[in-house]
C-alpha positions as CSV (number, residue, x, y, z in Angstrom):
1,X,34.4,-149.7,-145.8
2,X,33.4,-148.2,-148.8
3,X,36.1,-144.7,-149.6
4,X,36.2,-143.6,-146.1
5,X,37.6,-139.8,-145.5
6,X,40.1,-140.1,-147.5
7,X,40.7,-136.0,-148.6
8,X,44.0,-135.8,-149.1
9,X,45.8,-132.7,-149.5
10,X,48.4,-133.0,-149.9
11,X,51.5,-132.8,-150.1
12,X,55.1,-133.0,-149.5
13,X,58.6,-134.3,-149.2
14,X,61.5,-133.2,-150.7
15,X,63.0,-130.5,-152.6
16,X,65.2,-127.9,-152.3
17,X,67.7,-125.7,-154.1
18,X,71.3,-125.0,-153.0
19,X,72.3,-122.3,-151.5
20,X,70.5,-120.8,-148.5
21,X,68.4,-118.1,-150.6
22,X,64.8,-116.9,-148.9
23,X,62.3,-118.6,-150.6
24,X,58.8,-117.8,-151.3
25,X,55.9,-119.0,-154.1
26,X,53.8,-117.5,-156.2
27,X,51.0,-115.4,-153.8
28,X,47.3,-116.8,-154.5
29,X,44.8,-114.5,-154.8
30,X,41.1,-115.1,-154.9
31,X,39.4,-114.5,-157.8
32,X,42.5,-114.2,-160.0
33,X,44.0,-117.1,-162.6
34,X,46.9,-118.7,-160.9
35,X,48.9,-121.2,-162.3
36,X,49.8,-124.1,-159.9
37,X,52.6,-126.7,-160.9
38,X,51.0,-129.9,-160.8
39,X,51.0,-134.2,-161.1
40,X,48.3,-136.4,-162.1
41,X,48.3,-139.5,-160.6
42,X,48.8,-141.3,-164.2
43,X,52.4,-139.6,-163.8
44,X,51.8,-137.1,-166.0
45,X,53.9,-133.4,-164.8
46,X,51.2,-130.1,-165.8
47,X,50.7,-127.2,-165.8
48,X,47.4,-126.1,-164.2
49,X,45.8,-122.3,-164.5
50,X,43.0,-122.0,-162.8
51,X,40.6,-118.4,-164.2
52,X,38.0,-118.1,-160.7
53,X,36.7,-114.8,-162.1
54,X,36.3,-116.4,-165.4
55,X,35.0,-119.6,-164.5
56,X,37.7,-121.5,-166.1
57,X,40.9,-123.5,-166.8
58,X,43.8,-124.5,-168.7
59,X,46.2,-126.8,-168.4
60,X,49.1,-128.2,-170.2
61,X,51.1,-131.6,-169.7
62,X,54.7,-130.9,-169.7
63,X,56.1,-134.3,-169.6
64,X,54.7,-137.8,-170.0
65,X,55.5,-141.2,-170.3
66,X,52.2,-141.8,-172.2
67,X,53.1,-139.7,-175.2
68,X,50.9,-136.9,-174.2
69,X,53.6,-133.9,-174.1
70,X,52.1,-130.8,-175.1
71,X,48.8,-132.0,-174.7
72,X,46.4,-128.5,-174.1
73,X,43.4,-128.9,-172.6
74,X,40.6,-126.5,-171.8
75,X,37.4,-126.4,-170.0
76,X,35.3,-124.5,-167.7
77,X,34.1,-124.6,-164.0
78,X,30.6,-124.5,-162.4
79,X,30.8,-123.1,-158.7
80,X,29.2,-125.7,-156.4
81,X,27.4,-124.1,-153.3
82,X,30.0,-125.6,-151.1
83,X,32.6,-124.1,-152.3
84,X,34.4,-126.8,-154.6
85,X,34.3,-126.3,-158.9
86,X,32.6,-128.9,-160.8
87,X,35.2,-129.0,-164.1
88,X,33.6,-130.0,-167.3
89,X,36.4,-132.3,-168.6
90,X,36.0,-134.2,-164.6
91,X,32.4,-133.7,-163.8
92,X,32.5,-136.7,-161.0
93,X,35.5,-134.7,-159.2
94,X,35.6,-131.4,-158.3
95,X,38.3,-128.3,-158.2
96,X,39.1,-128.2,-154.6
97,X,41.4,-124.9,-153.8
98,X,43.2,-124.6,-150.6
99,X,43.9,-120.4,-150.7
100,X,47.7,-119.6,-150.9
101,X,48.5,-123.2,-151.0
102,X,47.2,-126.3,-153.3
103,X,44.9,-127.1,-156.2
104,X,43.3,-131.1,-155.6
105,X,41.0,-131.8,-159.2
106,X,40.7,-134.0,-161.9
107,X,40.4,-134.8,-165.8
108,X,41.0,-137.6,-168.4
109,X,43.6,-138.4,-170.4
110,X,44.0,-141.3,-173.1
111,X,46.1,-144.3,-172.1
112,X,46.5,-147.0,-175.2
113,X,43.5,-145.9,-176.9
114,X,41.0,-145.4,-173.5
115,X,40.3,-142.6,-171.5
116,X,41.1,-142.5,-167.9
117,X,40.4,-140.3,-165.0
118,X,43.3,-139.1,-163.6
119,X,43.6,-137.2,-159.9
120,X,45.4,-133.9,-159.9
121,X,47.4,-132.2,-156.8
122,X,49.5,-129.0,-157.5
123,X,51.1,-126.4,-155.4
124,X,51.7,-122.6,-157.0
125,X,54.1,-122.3,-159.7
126,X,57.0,-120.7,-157.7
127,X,58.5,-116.6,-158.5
128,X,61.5,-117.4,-156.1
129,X,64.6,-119.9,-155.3
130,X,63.7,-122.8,-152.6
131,X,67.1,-123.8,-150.0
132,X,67.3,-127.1,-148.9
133,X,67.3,-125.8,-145.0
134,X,63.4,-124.4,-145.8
135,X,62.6,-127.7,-146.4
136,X,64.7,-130.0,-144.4
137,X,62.4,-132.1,-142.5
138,X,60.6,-136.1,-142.2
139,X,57.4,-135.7,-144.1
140,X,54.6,-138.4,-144.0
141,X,53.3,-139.3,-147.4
142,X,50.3,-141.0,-149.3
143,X,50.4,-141.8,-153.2
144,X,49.4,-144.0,-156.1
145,X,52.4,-146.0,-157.9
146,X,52.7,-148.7,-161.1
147,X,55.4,-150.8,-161.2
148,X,54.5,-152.9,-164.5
149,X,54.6,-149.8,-167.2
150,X,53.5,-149.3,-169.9
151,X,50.6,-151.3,-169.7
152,X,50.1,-150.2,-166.2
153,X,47.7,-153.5,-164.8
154,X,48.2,-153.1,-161.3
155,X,48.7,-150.1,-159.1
156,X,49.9,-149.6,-155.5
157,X,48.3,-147.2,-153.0
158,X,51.2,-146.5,-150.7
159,X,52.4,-144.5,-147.8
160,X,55.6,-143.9,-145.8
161,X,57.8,-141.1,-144.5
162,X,60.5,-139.6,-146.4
163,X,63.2,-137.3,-145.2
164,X,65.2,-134.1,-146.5
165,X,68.6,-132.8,-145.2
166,X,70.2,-129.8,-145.1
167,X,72.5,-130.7,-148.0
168,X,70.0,-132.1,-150.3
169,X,70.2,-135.4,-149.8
170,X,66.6,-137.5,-149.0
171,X,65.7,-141.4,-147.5
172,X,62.4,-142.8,-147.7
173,X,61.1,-145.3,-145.6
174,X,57.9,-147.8,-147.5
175,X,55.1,-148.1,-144.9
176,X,57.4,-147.1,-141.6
177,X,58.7,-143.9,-140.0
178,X,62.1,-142.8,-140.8
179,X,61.9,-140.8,-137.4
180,X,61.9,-144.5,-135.7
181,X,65.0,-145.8,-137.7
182,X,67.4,-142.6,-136.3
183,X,67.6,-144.8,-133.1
184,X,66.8,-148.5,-134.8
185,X,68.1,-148.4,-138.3
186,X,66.4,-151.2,-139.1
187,X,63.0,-149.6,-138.8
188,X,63.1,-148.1,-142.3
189,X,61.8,-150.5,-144.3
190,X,61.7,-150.3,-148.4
191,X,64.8,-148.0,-147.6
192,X,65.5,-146.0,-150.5
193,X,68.2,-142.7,-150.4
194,X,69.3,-140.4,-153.5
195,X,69.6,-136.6,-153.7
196,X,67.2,-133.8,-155.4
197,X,68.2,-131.7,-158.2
198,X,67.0,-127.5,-158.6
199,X,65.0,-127.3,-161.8
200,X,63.0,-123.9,-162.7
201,X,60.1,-122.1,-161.0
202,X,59.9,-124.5,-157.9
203,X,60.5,-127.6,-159.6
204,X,63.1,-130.4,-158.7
205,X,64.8,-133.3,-160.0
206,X,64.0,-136.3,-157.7
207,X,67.2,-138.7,-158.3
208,X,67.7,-142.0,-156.5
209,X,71.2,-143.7,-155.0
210,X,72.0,-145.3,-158.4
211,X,71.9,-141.9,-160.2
212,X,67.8,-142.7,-162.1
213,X,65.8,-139.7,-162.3
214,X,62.9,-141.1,-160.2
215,X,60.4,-138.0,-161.0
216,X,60.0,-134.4,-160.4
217,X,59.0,-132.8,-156.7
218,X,57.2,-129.0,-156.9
219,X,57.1,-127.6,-153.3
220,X,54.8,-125.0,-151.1
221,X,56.9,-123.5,-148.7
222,X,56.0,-120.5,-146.7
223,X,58.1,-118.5,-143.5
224,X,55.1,-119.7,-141.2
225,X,56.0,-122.9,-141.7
226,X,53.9,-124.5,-143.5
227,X,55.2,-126.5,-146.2
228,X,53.3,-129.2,-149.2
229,X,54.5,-130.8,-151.6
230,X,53.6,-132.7,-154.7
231,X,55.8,-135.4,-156.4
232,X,55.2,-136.7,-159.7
233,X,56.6,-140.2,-160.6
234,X,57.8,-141.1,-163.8
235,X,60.6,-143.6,-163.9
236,X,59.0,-146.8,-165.6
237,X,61.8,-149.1,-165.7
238,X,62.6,-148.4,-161.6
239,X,60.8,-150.9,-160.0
240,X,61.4,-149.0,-156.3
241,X,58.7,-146.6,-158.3
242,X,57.8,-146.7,-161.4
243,X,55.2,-143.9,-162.5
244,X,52.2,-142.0,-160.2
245,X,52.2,-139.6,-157.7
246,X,52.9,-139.1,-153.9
247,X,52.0,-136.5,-151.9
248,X,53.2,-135.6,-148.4
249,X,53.0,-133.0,-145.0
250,X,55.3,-132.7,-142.3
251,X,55.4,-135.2,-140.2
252,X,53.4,-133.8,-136.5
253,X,51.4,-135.4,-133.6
254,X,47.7,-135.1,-133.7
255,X,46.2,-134.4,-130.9
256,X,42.2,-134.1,-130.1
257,X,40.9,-132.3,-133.6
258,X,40.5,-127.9,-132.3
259,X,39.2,-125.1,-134.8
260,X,41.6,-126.3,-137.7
261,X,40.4,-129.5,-137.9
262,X,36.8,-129.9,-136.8
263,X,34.5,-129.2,-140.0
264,X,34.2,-130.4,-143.7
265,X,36.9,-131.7,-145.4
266,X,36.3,-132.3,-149.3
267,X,38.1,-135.1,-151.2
268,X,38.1,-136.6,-154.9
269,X,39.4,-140.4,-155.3
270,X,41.4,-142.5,-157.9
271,X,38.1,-144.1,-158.4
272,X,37.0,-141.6,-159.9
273,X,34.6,-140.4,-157.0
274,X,34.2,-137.3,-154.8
275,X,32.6,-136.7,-151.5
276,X,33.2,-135.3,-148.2
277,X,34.0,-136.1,-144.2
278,X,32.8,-134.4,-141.1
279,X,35.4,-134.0,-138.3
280,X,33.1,-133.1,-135.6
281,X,35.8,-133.2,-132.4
282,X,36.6,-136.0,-130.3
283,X,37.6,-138.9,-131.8
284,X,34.8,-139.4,-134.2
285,X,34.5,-138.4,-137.8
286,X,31.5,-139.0,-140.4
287,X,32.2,-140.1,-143.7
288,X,30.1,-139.2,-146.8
289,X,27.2,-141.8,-146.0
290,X,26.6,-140.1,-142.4
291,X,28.1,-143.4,-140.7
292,X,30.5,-142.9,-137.8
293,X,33.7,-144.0,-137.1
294,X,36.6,-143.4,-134.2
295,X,39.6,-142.2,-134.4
296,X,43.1,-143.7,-133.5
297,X,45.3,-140.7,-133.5
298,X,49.0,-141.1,-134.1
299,X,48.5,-144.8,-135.6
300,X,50.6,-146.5,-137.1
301,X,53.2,-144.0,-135.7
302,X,53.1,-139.8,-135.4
303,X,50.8,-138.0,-137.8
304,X,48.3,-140.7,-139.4
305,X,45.6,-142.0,-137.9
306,X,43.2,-144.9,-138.8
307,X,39.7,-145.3,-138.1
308,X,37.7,-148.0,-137.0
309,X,36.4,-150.5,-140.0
310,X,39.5,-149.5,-142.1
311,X,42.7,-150.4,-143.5
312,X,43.3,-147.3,-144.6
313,X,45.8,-144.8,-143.6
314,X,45.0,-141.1,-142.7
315,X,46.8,-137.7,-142.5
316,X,45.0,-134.6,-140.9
317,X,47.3,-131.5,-141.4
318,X,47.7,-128.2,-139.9
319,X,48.0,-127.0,-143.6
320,X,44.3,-127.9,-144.2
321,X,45.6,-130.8,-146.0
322,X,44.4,-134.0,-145.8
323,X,46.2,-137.4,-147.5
324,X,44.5,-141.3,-147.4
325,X,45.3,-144.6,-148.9
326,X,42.9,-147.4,-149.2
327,X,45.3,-150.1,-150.2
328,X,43.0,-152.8,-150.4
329,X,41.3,-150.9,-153.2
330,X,44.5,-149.2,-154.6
331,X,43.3,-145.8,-154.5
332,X,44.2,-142.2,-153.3
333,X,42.1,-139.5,-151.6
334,X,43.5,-136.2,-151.9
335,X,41.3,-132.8,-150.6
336,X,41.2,-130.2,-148.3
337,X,39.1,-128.5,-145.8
338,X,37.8,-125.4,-147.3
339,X,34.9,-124.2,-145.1
Protein backbone atom coordinates (compact mmCIF):
# COMPACT_ATOMS: atom_id res chain seq x y z
CA UNK A 1 0.00 0.00 0.00
CA UNK A 2 1.64 2.75 -1.29
CA UNK A 3 2.93 5.44 2.08
CA UNK A 4 -0.23 5.08 3.96
CA UNK A 5 -0.84 7.79 6.96
CA UNK A 6 2.18 7.67 8.11
CA UNK A 7 2.51 11.51 9.88
CA UNK A 8 4.51 11.07 12.52
CA UNK A 9 5.01 13.43 15.07
CA UNK A 10 6.80 12.64 16.92
CA UNK A 11 8.43 12.10 19.48
CA UNK A 12 9.82 10.76 22.65
CA UNK A 13 11.56 8.54 25.14
CA UNK A 14 14.08 9.36 27.36
CA UNK A 15 15.85 12.07 28.98
CA UNK A 16 16.04 13.66 32.00
CA UNK A 17 18.40 15.61 34.29
CA UNK A 18 19.04 14.93 37.95
CA UNK A 19 17.73 16.44 40.45
CA UNK A 20 14.04 17.05 40.77
CA UNK A 21 14.07 20.81 39.41
CA UNK A 22 10.61 22.18 37.54
CA UNK A 23 11.13 21.91 34.15
CA UNK A 24 9.79 23.90 31.33
CA UNK A 25 10.92 24.67 27.40
CA UNK A 26 11.26 27.40 25.49
CA UNK A 27 7.45 29.00 24.90
CA UNK A 28 6.48 29.00 21.02
CA UNK A 29 4.91 31.85 19.85
CA UNK A 30 3.30 32.35 16.49
CA UNK A 31 4.76 34.46 14.23
CA UNK A 32 8.05 34.71 16.06
CA UNK A 33 11.58 32.83 15.10
CA UNK A 34 12.01 29.99 17.42
CA UNK A 35 14.72 27.80 17.53
CA UNK A 36 13.86 24.10 18.02
CA UNK A 37 16.67 21.43 18.86
CA UNK A 38 16.53 18.97 16.18
CA UNK A 39 17.70 15.26 14.30
CA UNK A 40 17.68 14.50 10.77
CA UNK A 41 17.13 11.16 10.06
CA UNK A 42 20.73 10.84 8.30
CA UNK A 43 21.85 11.26 12.08
CA UNK A 44 22.82 14.47 11.91
CA UNK A 45 22.03 16.65 15.60
CA UNK A 46 20.80 20.71 14.33
CA UNK A 47 19.90 23.40 15.18
CA UNK A 48 16.64 24.63 13.48
CA UNK A 49 15.24 28.52 13.70
CA UNK A 50 12.34 28.81 12.14
CA UNK A 51 11.52 33.15 11.17
CA UNK A 52 7.23 32.80 10.47
CA UNK A 53 7.01 36.59 10.26
CA UNK A 54 9.95 36.61 7.92
CA UNK A 55 9.23 33.76 5.92
CA UNK A 56 12.34 31.99 6.67
CA UNK A 57 14.97 29.66 8.30
CA UNK A 58 18.21 28.71 9.45
CA UNK A 59 19.68 25.99 10.64
CA UNK A 60 22.96 24.63 11.71
CA UNK A 61 24.31 20.97 12.13
CA UNK A 62 26.04 20.62 15.36
CA UNK A 63 27.38 17.27 15.19
CA UNK A 64 27.77 14.66 12.37
CA UNK A 65 29.20 11.55 11.51
CA UNK A 66 29.28 12.67 7.81
CA UNK A 67 31.72 15.44 8.31
CA UNK A 68 29.15 18.08 7.98
CA UNK A 69 29.79 20.02 11.50
CA UNK A 70 29.13 23.50 11.23
CA UNK A 71 27.49 23.14 8.17
CA UNK A 72 25.00 26.65 7.85
CA UNK A 73 22.29 26.51 5.86
CA UNK A 74 19.62 29.03 4.82
CA UNK A 75 16.52 29.25 2.96
CA UNK A 76 13.17 30.60 2.82
CA UNK A 77 9.42 29.36 3.26
CA UNK A 78 6.39 29.74 1.00
CA UNK A 79 3.00 29.47 3.19
CA UNK A 80 0.90 26.73 1.70
CA UNK A 81 -2.90 27.38 2.10
CA UNK A 82 -3.14 24.46 4.45
CA UNK A 83 -1.14 25.63 6.74
CA UNK A 84 2.28 23.67 6.20
CA UNK A 85 5.67 25.78 4.64
CA UNK A 86 7.04 24.69 1.48
CA UNK A 87 11.13 25.25 2.31
CA UNK A 88 13.14 26.08 -0.69
CA UNK A 89 16.13 23.81 0.19
CA UNK A 90 13.07 20.63 0.52
CA UNK A 91 10.49 21.75 -1.85
CA UNK A 92 8.82 17.91 -1.98
CA UNK A 93 8.44 18.19 2.04
CA UNK A 94 6.98 20.78 3.87
CA UNK A 95 7.59 22.71 7.37
CA UNK A 96 4.92 21.23 9.53
CA UNK A 97 4.69 23.13 13.09
CA UNK A 98 2.86 21.70 15.87
CA UNK A 99 2.33 25.27 18.24
CA UNK A 100 4.31 25.05 21.61
CA UNK A 101 5.52 21.69 20.72
CA UNK A 102 7.50 20.19 17.42
CA UNK A 103 8.92 21.24 14.17
CA UNK A 104 8.48 17.94 11.39
CA UNK A 105 10.58 19.30 7.79
CA UNK A 106 13.10 18.52 5.58
CA UNK A 107 16.45 19.45 3.53
CA UNK A 108 19.48 17.82 1.84
CA UNK A 109 22.64 17.19 2.85
CA UNK A 110 25.77 15.67 0.91
CA UNK A 111 26.69 12.03 1.82
CA UNK A 112 30.04 10.77 -0.16
CA UNK A 113 29.67 13.16 -2.88
CA UNK A 114 25.46 12.90 -3.41
CA UNK A 115 22.89 14.86 -2.02
CA UNK A 116 20.21 13.26 0.00
CA UNK A 117 16.99 14.28 1.52
CA UNK A 118 16.99 13.99 4.93
CA UNK A 119 13.65 14.13 7.40
CA UNK A 120 13.78 16.56 10.22
CA UNK A 121 11.87 16.30 13.81
CA UNK A 122 12.74 18.84 16.58
CA UNK A 123 11.27 19.96 19.79
CA UNK A 124 12.07 23.77 21.25
CA UNK A 125 15.46 24.46 22.38
CA UNK A 126 14.84 24.33 26.20
CA UNK A 127 15.34 27.81 28.83
CA UNK A 128 15.10 25.43 31.91
CA UNK A 129 16.54 22.07 33.69
CA UNK A 130 14.43 18.68 32.76
CA UNK A 131 14.22 15.88 36.18
CA UNK A 132 14.07 12.49 35.34
CA UNK A 133 10.56 12.12 37.38
CA UNK A 134 8.97 14.70 34.49
CA UNK A 135 9.83 12.19 32.21
CA UNK A 136 9.69 8.80 33.77
CA UNK A 137 7.40 6.82 31.71
CA UNK A 138 7.11 3.73 28.67
CA UNK A 139 7.04 5.61 25.48
CA UNK A 140 6.13 3.95 22.05
CA UNK A 141 8.54 4.89 19.28
CA UNK A 142 9.03 4.84 15.41
CA UNK A 143 12.44 5.68 13.64
CA UNK A 144 14.88 5.18 10.84
CA UNK A 145 18.35 3.27 11.72
CA UNK A 146 21.76 2.14 9.62
CA UNK A 147 23.63 -0.43 10.94
CA UNK A 148 26.48 -0.74 8.05
CA UNK A 149 28.07 3.06 8.41
CA UNK A 150 29.67 4.81 6.62
CA UNK A 151 28.46 3.75 3.45
CA UNK A 152 25.03 3.48 4.95
CA UNK A 153 23.34 0.63 2.10
CA UNK A 154 20.65 -0.48 3.96
CA UNK A 155 18.34 1.12 6.53
CA UNK A 156 15.87 -0.18 9.16
CA UNK A 157 12.42 1.43 9.74
CA UNK A 158 11.86 0.36 13.36
CA UNK A 159 9.57 0.65 16.29
CA UNK A 160 9.39 -0.40 19.90
CA UNK A 161 8.80 0.94 23.37
CA UNK A 162 11.37 2.29 25.51
CA UNK A 163 11.20 3.13 29.16
CA UNK A 164 12.60 5.90 31.62
CA UNK A 165 13.01 5.65 35.48
CA UNK A 166 13.01 7.90 38.09
CA UNK A 167 16.77 7.57 38.53
CA UNK A 168 17.73 7.96 34.93
CA UNK A 169 18.16 4.75 33.99
CA UNK A 170 16.11 3.50 30.37
CA UNK A 171 15.29 -0.20 28.59
CA UNK A 172 14.17 -0.47 25.25
CA UNK A 173 12.28 -3.21 23.89
CA UNK A 174 12.76 -3.83 19.54
CA UNK A 175 9.24 -4.37 18.06
CA UNK A 176 7.48 -5.39 21.65
CA UNK A 177 6.07 -3.60 24.73
CA UNK A 178 8.23 -3.20 27.68
CA UNK A 179 4.78 -2.66 29.63
CA UNK A 180 4.19 -6.59 28.70
CA UNK A 181 7.77 -7.77 30.01
CA UNK A 182 7.13 -6.14 33.83
CA UNK A 183 5.01 -9.40 34.30
CA UNK A 184 6.86 -11.76 31.47
CA UNK A 185 10.45 -10.67 31.20
CA UNK A 186 10.77 -12.36 28.30
CA UNK A 187 8.49 -10.24 26.34
CA UNK A 188 11.17 -7.47 25.71
CA UNK A 189 12.72 -8.48 22.81
CA UNK A 190 15.99 -6.70 21.22
CA UNK A 191 16.44 -5.81 25.08
CA UNK A 192 18.73 -3.13 25.40
CA UNK A 193 19.24 -0.89 28.99
CA UNK A 194 21.90 2.05 29.67
CA UNK A 195 21.36 5.37 31.42
CA UNK A 196 20.98 9.18 30.02
CA UNK A 197 23.38 11.90 30.60
CA UNK A 198 22.17 16.08 31.21
CA UNK A 199 23.80 17.99 28.41
CA UNK A 200 22.78 21.90 27.80
CA UNK A 201 19.50 23.54 26.84
CA UNK A 202 17.35 20.32 26.89
CA UNK A 203 19.71 18.01 25.44
CA UNK A 204 20.94 14.57 26.78
CA UNK A 205 23.54 12.01 26.47
CA UNK A 206 21.82 8.71 25.46
CA UNK A 207 24.52 5.99 26.86
CA UNK A 208 24.02 2.22 26.53
CA UNK A 209 24.85 -0.77 29.29
CA UNK A 210 28.44 -1.07 28.03
CA UNK A 211 29.16 2.72 28.60
CA UNK A 212 28.87 3.79 24.23
CA UNK A 213 27.40 7.05 23.70
CA UNK A 214 24.44 5.72 21.59
CA UNK A 215 23.19 9.50 20.50
CA UNK A 216 21.65 12.50 21.91
CA UNK A 217 17.71 12.72 23.19
CA UNK A 218 16.17 16.62 23.22
CA UNK A 219 12.84 16.45 25.08
CA UNK A 220 9.21 18.48 25.09
CA UNK A 221 7.86 18.34 28.40
CA UNK A 222 5.14 20.46 29.63
CA UNK A 223 3.04 20.41 33.45
CA UNK A 224 -0.08 19.22 31.41
CA UNK A 225 1.49 16.37 30.64
CA UNK A 226 2.29 16.17 27.48
CA UNK A 227 5.67 15.17 26.71
CA UNK A 228 7.79 14.49 22.84
CA UNK A 229 10.79 13.63 22.26
CA UNK A 230 13.34 13.48 19.52
CA UNK A 231 16.42 11.13 19.50
CA UNK A 232 19.21 11.43 17.22
CA UNK A 233 21.40 8.34 16.60
CA UNK A 234 24.84 8.52 15.98
CA UNK A 235 26.97 5.60 17.16
CA UNK A 236 28.29 3.91 13.87
CA UNK A 237 30.28 1.09 15.21
CA UNK A 238 27.06 -0.01 17.70
CA UNK A 239 25.39 -2.45 15.80
CA UNK A 240 22.19 -2.39 18.51
CA UNK A 241 21.96 1.27 16.54
CA UNK A 242 24.15 2.60 14.54
CA UNK A 243 23.11 6.23 13.21
CA UNK A 244 19.27 7.78 12.40
CA UNK A 245 16.70 8.93 14.35
CA UNK A 246 13.69 7.71 16.55
CA UNK A 247 11.03 9.43 17.69
CA UNK A 248 8.51 8.57 20.41
CA UNK A 249 4.97 9.51 22.65
CA UNK A 250 3.83 8.10 25.67
CA UNK A 251 2.66 5.13 25.53
CA UNK A 252 -1.72 5.45 25.90
CA UNK A 253 -4.84 3.37 24.73
CA UNK A 254 -6.64 4.67 21.77
CA UNK A 255 -9.92 4.50 21.91
CA UNK A 256 -12.66 5.56 19.04
CA UNK A 257 -10.81 8.89 17.34
CA UNK A 258 -13.08 12.31 19.34
CA UNK A 259 -12.24 16.10 18.43
CA UNK A 260 -8.35 15.55 18.91
CA UNK A 261 -8.09 13.13 16.49
CA UNK A 262 -10.74 13.30 13.79
CA UNK A 263 -9.31 15.77 10.85
CA UNK A 264 -6.14 16.26 8.68
CA UNK A 265 -3.04 15.05 9.78
CA UNK A 266 0.04 16.26 7.57
CA UNK A 267 3.15 14.01 7.12
CA UNK A 268 6.53 14.21 5.06
CA UNK A 269 8.40 10.68 4.37
CA UNK A 270 11.98 9.23 4.11
CA UNK A 271 11.17 8.91 0.56
CA UNK A 272 11.26 11.99 0.12
CA UNK A 273 7.37 12.57 -0.17
CA UNK A 274 4.64 14.55 1.60
CA UNK A 275 0.94 14.17 1.80
CA UNK A 276 -1.84 13.97 4.16
CA UNK A 277 -4.58 11.52 5.97
CA UNK A 278 -8.16 12.14 6.90
CA UNK A 279 -9.28 10.69 10.27
CA UNK A 280 -12.88 11.02 9.84
CA UNK A 281 -14.16 8.99 13.24
CA UNK A 282 -14.94 5.39 13.50
CA UNK A 283 -12.47 3.24 12.56
CA UNK A 284 -11.82 4.48 9.11
CA UNK A 285 -9.17 6.79 7.94
CA UNK A 286 -8.32 8.11 4.19
CA UNK A 287 -5.02 8.27 3.07
CA UNK A 288 -3.69 10.77 0.47
CA UNK A 289 -5.25 9.01 -2.69
CA UNK A 290 -8.88 9.19 -1.10
CA UNK A 291 -8.84 5.20 -0.53
CA UNK A 292 -10.16 3.94 2.70
CA UNK A 293 -8.85 1.81 5.18
CA UNK A 294 -10.00 0.42 8.93
CA UNK A 295 -8.58 0.84 11.84
CA UNK A 296 -7.25 -1.84 14.41
CA UNK A 297 -6.82 0.26 17.51
CA UNK A 298 -4.36 -0.89 20.18
CA UNK A 299 -2.53 -3.42 17.66
CA UNK A 300 0.18 -4.81 18.05
CA UNK A 301 -0.25 -3.85 21.74
CA UNK A 302 -1.46 -0.20 23.58
CA UNK A 303 -0.99 2.91 21.54
CA UNK A 304 -0.36 1.76 17.72
CA UNK A 305 -2.70 0.75 15.49
CA UNK A 306 -2.45 -0.79 12.01
CA UNK A 307 -4.73 -0.50 9.19
CA UNK A 308 -6.11 -2.84 6.85
CA UNK A 309 -3.67 -3.50 3.58
CA UNK A 310 -0.56 -2.60 5.77
CA UNK A 311 2.40 -3.66 7.49
CA UNK A 312 2.91 -0.67 8.89
CA UNK A 313 2.75 0.49 12.29
CA UNK A 314 0.85 3.59 13.48
CA UNK A 315 0.78 6.03 16.51
CA UNK A 316 -2.15 8.64 16.98
CA UNK A 317 -1.23 11.00 19.91
CA UNK A 318 -3.06 13.14 22.23
CA UNK A 319 0.02 15.55 21.56
CA UNK A 320 -1.21 16.00 17.92
CA UNK A 321 1.61 13.85 17.02
CA UNK A 322 1.60 11.20 14.81
CA UNK A 323 4.63 8.45 14.20
CA UNK A 324 4.53 5.44 11.21
CA UNK A 325 6.97 2.89 9.95
CA UNK A 326 6.58 1.11 6.68
CA UNK A 327 9.20 -1.51 7.12
CA UNK A 328 8.81 -3.20 4.06
CA UNK A 329 9.88 0.06 2.44
CA UNK A 330 12.27 1.26 5.14
CA UNK A 331 10.89 4.51 5.66
CA UNK A 332 9.58 6.99 8.36
CA UNK A 333 6.44 9.22 8.44
CA UNK A 334 6.62 11.93 10.79
CA UNK A 335 3.71 15.01 10.92
CA UNK A 336 1.12 16.43 12.81
CA UNK A 337 -2.37 17.48 12.81
CA UNK A 338 -2.44 21.16 12.41
CA UNK A 339 -6.02 22.04 11.39
Amino acid sequence: MKKLLVLFTLTALLAGCGGGSDTSVAEVEANTAVTFNSAASEGELLEYTLDIDNLSYTYKITESQLGLSNDLKTGTLTKNADGTYTPSTAPDARVILLPNKMLVGATTVEVNGVEKSTLIAGVPKATQTVSFSDIAQTYNYAGLQCQDSPTCTTWNAVYGTFNVQNDGSWTECTSSNYTDSISTPSACTGKDIGTVNALENGKFQILASDGKDLGTAMYYYSPTGHKIMVVDLKDTSYTGYGRGMLVGVPQQAIGEPGPEQIGTWHWNSTKPSYGTVQVTGGTSVVDEDGNTHTMTFNSPWKGFFEVSGSSSKFLLADEGVYLAVKPSQSRLYIGAKID
